[in-house]
C-alpha positions, -999 to +999 in steps of 0.1 A: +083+534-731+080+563-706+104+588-705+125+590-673+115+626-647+136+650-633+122+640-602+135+606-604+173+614-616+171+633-585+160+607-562+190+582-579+216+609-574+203+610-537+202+565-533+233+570-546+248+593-520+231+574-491+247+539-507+277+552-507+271+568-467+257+532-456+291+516-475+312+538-456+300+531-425+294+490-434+338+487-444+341+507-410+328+478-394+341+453-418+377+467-414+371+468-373+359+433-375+392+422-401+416+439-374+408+424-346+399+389-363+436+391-380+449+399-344+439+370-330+402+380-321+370+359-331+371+347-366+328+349-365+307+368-344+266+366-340+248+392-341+207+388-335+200+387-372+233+385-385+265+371-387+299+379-395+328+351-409+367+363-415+384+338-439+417+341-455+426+334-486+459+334-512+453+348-545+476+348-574+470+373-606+487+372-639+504+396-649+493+394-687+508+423-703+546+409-692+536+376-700+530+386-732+560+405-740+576+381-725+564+355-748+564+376-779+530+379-786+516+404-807+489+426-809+478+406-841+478+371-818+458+391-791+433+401-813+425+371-827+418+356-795+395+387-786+360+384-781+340+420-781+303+425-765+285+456-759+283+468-722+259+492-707+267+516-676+246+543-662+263+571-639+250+586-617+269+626-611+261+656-591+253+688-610 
């Protein structure tokens, strides 16, 4: 396997800033777009290559640590009911 370069930790640190540059500017439009659509504008809008759809939605969560104190159920219960798996992450800092 060949070792990973300097060269090329730089060059993720610097995708990594212009991602994050391009997804700042991509919610500005999103958010512009949800505003007016949420206002009463267009709900979908064409673009030449594109297109853009707002849709609404109701979500309900859990909250799971009240429902289990609520219920009574231990730590013990909850770990036996616990599955573990190993997870990978690479980050990505400035020096």
């Amino acid at each position: 396997m060949q070792a990973i370069t300097t060269s090329q930790v730089d060059r993720a640190g610097v995708l990594k800033a212009q991602i994050a540059d391009l997804n700042k500017e991509l919610e500005a439009i999103k958010d512009q777009f949800k505003d007016n659509a949420s206002d009463g504008g267009p709900k979908e809008v064409e673009g030449e290559l594109f297109r853009l759809v707002y849709s609404e939605a109701n979500v309900s969560t859990v909250d799971y640590k009240k429902l289990c104190a609520d219920l009574g159920i231990t730590a013990e219960q909850i770990a036996k009911y616990t599955r573990t798996s190993a997870r990978f992450t690479v980050n990505i800092n400035s020096r």
